[in-house]
N, C-alpha and C positions, 0 to 999 in steps of 0.2 A: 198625266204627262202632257205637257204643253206640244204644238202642232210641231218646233223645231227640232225638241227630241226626240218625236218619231220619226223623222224624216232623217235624222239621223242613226237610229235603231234600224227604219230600211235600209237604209244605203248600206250597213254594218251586212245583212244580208246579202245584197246584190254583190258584195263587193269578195265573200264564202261563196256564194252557189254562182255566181256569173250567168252564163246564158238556161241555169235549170233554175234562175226563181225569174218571174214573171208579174210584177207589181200589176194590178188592175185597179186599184187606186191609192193614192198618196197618202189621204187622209179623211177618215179615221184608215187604216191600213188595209189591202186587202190583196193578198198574195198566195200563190202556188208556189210551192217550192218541190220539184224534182227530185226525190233523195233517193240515191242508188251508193254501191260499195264504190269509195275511189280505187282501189285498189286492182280492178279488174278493170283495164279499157277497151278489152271485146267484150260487146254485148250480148253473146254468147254464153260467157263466163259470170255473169252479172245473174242470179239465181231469184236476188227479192230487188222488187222497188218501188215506189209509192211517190205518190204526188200529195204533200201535205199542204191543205188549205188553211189560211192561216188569216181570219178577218176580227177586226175591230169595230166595234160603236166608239160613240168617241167617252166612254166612260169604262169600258172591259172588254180587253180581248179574249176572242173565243177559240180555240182550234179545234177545226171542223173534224167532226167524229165521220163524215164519207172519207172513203181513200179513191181515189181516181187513176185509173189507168196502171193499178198495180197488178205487179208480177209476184210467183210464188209466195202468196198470203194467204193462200187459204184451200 
């Protein structure tokens, strides 16, 4: 995938999660994404959630088998 399409594949991201993905770099991609239920907006009520790490070499992406900072997983 050429450097423009990813950056467009980010932004396709940023543009779903808003202020819960967190690009740490452009390219090759390397991103946190915040994934919780939308459906509940007290955090109270929000049971599981996980911060899914999501990075690139510039020939295959990998998603990080850590979860970070997750609620009821385990």
């Amino acid at each position: 995938m050429a450097e423009e399409e990813v950056a467009i594949e980010v932004e396709a991201v940023q543009a779903v999660y808003g202020e819960d993905c967190v690009v740490l770099d452009q390219f090759p991609p390397h991103l946190h994404v915040h994934i919780k239920p939308r459906t509940a907006d007290v955090s109270s009520q929000q049971f599981v959630e996980a911060v899914l790490g999501i990075k690139a070499s510039s020939k295959v992406m990998i998603i990080s088998k850590r979860i970070g900072q997750g609620k009821g997983l385990g």
